[in-house]
C-alpha positions as CSV (number, residue, x, y, z in Angstrom):
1,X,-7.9,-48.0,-77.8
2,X,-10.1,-50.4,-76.8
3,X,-13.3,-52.4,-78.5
4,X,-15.9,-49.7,-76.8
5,X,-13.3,-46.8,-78.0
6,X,-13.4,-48.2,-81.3
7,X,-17.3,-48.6,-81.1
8,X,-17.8,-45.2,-79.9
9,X,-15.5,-43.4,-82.4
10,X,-17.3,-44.8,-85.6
11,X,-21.0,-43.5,-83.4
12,X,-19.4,-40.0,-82.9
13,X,-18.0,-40.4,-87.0
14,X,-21.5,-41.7,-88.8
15,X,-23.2,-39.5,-87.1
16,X,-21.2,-35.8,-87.9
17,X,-22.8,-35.1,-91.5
18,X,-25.4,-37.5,-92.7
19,X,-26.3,-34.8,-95.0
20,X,-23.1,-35.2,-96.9
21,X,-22.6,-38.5,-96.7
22,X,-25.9,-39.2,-98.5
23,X,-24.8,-36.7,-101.3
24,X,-21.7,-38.5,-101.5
25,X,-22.5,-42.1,-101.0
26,X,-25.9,-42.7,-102.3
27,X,-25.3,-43.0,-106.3
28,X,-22.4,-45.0,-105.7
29,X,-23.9,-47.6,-102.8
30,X,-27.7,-47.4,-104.2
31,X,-27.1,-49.7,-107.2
32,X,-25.2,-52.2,-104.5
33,X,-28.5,-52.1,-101.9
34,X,-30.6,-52.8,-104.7
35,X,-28.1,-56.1,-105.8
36,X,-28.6,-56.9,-101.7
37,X,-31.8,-57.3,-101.6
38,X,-32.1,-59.4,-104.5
39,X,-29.9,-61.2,-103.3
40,X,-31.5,-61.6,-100.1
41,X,-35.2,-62.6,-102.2
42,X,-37.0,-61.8,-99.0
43,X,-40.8,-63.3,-99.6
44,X,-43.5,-61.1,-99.6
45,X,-44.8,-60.4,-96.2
46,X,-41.1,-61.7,-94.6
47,X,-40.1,-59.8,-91.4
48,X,-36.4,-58.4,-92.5
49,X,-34.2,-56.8,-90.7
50,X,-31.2,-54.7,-91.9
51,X,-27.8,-53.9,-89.8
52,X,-26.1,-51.2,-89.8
53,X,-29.0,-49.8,-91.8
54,X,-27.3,-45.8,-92.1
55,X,-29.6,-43.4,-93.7
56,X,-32.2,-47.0,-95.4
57,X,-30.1,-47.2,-98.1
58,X,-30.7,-50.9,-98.4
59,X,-33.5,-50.5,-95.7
60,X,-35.8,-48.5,-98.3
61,X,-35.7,-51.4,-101.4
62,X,-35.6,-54.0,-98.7
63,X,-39.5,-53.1,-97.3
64,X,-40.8,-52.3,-101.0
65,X,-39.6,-55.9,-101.1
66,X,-41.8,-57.6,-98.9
67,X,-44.2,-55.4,-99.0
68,X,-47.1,-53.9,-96.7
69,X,-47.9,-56.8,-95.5
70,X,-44.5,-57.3,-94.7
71,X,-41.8,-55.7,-91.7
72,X,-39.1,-54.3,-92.0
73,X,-36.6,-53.1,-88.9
74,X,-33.6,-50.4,-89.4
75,X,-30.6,-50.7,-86.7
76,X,-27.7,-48.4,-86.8
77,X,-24.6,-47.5,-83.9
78,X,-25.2,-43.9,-85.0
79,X,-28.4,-42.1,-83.9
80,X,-28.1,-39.3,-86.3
81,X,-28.7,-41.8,-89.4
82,X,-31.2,-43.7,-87.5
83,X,-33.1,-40.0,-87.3
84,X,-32.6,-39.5,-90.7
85,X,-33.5,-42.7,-92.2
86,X,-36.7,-42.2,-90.0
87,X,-37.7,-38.4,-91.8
88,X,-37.0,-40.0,-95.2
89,X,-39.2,-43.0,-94.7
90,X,-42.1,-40.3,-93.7
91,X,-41.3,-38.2,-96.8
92,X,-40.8,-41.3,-99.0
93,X,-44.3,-42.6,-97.4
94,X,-43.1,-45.9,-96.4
95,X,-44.9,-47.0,-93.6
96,X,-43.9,-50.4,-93.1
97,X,-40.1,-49.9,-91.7
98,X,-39.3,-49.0,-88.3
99,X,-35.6,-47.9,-87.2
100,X,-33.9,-47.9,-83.8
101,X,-30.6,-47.2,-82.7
102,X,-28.5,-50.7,-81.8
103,X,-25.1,-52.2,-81.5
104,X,-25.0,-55.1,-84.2
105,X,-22.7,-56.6,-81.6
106,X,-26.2,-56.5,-79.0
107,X,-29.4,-57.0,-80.6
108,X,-31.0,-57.5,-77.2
109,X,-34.0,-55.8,-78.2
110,X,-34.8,-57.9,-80.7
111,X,-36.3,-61.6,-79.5
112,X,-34.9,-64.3,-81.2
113,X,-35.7,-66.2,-84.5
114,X,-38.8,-63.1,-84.7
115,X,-36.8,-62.6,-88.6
116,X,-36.9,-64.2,-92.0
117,X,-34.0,-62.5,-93.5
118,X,-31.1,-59.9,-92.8
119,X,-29.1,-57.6,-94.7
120,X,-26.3,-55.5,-94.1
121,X,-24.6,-53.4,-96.7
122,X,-21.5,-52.5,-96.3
123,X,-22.6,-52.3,-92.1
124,X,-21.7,-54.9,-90.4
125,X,-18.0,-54.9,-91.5
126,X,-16.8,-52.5,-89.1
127,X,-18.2,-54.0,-85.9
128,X,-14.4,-55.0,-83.9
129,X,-16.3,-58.1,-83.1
130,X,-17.8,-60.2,-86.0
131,X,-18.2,-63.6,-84.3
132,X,-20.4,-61.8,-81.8
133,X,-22.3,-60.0,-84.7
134,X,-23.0,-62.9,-86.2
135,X,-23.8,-64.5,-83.2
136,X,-26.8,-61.7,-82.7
137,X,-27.5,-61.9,-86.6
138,X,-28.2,-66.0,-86.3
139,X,-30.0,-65.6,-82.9
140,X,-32.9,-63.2,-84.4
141,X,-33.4,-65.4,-87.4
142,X,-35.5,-68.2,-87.6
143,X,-34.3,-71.8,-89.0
144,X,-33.8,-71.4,-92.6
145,X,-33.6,-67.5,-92.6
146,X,-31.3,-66.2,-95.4
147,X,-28.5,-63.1,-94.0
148,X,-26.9,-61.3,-97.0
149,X,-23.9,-58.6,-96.7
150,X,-22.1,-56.5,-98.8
151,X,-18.1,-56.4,-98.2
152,X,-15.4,-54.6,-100.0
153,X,-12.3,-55.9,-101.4
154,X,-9.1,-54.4,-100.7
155,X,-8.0,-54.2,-103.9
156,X,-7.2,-51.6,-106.6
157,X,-9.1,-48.1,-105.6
158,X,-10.3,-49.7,-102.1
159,X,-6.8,-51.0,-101.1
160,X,-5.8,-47.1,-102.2
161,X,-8.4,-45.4,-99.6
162,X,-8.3,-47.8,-97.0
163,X,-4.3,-47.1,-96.7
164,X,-4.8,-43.1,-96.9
165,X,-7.6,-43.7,-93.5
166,X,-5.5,-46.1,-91.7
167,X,-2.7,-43.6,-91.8
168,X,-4.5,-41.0,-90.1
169,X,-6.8,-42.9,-87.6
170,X,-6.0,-45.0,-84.5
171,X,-4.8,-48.6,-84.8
172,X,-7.1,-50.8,-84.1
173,X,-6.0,-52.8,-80.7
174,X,-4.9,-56.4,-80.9
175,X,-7.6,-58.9,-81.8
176,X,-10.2,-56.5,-83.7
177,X,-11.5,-56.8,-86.7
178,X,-11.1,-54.3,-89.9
179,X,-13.7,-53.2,-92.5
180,X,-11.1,-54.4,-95.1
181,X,-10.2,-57.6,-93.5
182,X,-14.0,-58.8,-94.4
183,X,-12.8,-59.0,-97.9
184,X,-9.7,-60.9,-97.5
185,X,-8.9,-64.3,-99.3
186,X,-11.9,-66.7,-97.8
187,X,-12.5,-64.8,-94.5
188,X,-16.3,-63.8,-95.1
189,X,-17.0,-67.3,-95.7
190,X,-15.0,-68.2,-92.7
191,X,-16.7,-66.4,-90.9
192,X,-20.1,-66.8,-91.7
193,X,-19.9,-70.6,-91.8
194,X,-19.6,-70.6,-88.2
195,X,-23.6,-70.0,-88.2
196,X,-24.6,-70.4,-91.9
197,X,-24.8,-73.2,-94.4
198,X,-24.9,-72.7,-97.8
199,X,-22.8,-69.7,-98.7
200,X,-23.1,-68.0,-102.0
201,X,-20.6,-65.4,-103.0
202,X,-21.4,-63.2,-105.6
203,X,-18.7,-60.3,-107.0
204,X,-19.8,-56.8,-107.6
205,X,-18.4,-53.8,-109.2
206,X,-18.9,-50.5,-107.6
207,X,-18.1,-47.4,-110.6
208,X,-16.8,-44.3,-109.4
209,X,-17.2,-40.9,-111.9
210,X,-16.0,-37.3,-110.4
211,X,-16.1,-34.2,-113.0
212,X,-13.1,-33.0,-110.8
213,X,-10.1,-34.2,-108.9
214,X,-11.7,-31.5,-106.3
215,X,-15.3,-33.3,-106.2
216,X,-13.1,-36.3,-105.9
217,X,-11.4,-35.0,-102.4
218,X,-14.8,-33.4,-101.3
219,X,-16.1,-36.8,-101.6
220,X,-13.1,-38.5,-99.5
221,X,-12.7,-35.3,-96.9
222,X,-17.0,-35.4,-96.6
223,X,-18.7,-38.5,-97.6
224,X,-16.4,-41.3,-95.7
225,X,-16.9,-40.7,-92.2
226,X,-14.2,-42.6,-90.5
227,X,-11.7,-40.0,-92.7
228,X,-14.1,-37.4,-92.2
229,X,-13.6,-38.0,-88.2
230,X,-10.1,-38.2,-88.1
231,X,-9.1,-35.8,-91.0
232,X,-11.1,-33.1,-88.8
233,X,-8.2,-33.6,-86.0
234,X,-5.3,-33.3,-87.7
235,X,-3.3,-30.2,-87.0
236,X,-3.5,-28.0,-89.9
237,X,0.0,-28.5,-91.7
238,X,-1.3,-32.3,-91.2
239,X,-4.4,-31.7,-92.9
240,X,-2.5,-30.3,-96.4
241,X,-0.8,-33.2,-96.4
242,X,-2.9,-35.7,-96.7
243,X,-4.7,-33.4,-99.0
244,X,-2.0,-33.0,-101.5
245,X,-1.5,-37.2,-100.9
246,X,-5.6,-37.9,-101.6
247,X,-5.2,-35.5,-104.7
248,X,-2.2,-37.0,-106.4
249,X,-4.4,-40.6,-106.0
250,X,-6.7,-39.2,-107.1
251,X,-4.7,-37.2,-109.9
252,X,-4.1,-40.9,-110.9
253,X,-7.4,-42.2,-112.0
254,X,-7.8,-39.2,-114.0
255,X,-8.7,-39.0,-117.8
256,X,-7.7,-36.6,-120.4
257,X,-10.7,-35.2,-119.7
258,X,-9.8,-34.5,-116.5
259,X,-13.3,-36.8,-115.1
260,X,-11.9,-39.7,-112.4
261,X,-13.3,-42.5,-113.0
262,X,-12.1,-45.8,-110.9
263,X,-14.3,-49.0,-110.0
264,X,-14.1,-50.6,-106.5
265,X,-14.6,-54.5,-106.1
266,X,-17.0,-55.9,-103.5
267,X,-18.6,-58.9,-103.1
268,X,-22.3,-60.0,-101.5
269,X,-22.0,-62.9,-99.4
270,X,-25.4,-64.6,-99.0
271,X,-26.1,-67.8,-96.3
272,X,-29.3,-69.6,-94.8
273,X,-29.7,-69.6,-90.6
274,X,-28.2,-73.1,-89.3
């Protein structure tokens, strides 16, 4: 698999079901967006742009943020989201975000330093290139702009579900980057300090509550797309084994009152434009 193989499998997997990955994901990453953008303490009136926007989750808080007077610009691999991100900023009357479909890895639409901030929650992370991401990221801020991002931590609950997808999806080839390796030891920072000064690192807790260990697995097999994707291939006998595996993890986290309840650790990583 190659870098385009990989960028072309996640645009085929965000875009199967936004429906249900917005019932799945939105309580759980909403509170997290909303953390972003403080985060991020755009001024009023900034220009803002947000990377790997998916449906506006973070894109939505992010141009209440600045305001009318301010712009905001929506960027996502996967047209479907960028298509629904656009019907829900109609319905939600927010008039002063646009969205387009991009690779975060080629912003070439964009001219350079024409931002004040950047965000990317939980987006960026699976780009197989980061230095060339952050590349674009620096190149459309100006001087001074602040980029904040959202990563997760493979620990606990995370490091549980990153090991059930990576055992039924593609290894990534030699040299790519991982969504979990963003949240290894000091790498964010290492990263980011090739273009940013000033880092900030700031640790978030992301709570998880399912009635059911069946809601649980409905939110695994429908609400993460890379699973979603991949789990959809397997050959059936496949498939009801990494069910009864996702279920007895599951099974783990829960209570007496049969509710699962697990948190996963993340942490927003905020730096200013060299």
């Amino acid at each position: 698999m190659s870098f385009e193989q990989i960028k072309a499998r996640h645009r085929l997997a965000w875009g199967l079901d936004v429906d249900a990955y917005v019932k799945h994901t939105a309580t759980e990453l909403g509170p997290v967006a909303e953390r972003l953008v403080e985060v991020a303490d755009p001024a009023w009136g900034a220009a803002a742009l947000d990377v790997g926007c998916g449906p506006g989750t973070a894109t939505f808080p992010l141009a209440k943020r600045v305001g009318p007077g301010g712009r905001v610009v929506g960027v996502d691999l996967a047209a479907p989201m960028v298509a629904w991100a656009e019907r829900s900023a109609q319905a939600q009357g927010i008039t002063n975000a646009m969205f387009a479909v991009a690779d975060a890895e080629d912003l070439g639409d964009l001219a350079d330093e024409s931002f004040d901030a950047a965000i990317s929650n939980f987006g960026v992370i699976f780009a197989p290139e980061p230095s060339r991401v952050l590349e674009e990221i620096a190149r459309v801020l100006k001087p001074g702009g602040v980029f904040a991002m959202s990563v997760w931590i493979a620990n606990g609950a995370v490091a549980e579900t990153c090991a059930l997808i990576n055992s039924i999806t593609p290894p990534p080839p030699e040299g790519a980057s991982t969504p979990e390796s963003w949240g290894e030891p000091g790498m964010a920072e290492l990263r980011l300090g090739s273009h940013f000064d000033g880092l900030e690192r700031i640790d978030v807790a992301v709570p998880c509550e399912y009635a059911t260990v069946d809601i649980a697995w409905q939110r695994m097999r429908d609400g993460r797309p890379p699973f979603a994707l991949a789990y959809g291939r397997l050959p059936l006998d496949q498939k009801q084994a990494v069910e009864v595996e996702a279920r007895e993890l599951f099974r783990s986290h829960a209570g007496p009152d049969g509710w699962v309840r697990y948190v996963r650790e993340a942490a927003i990583l905020r730096g200013l434009r060299r």
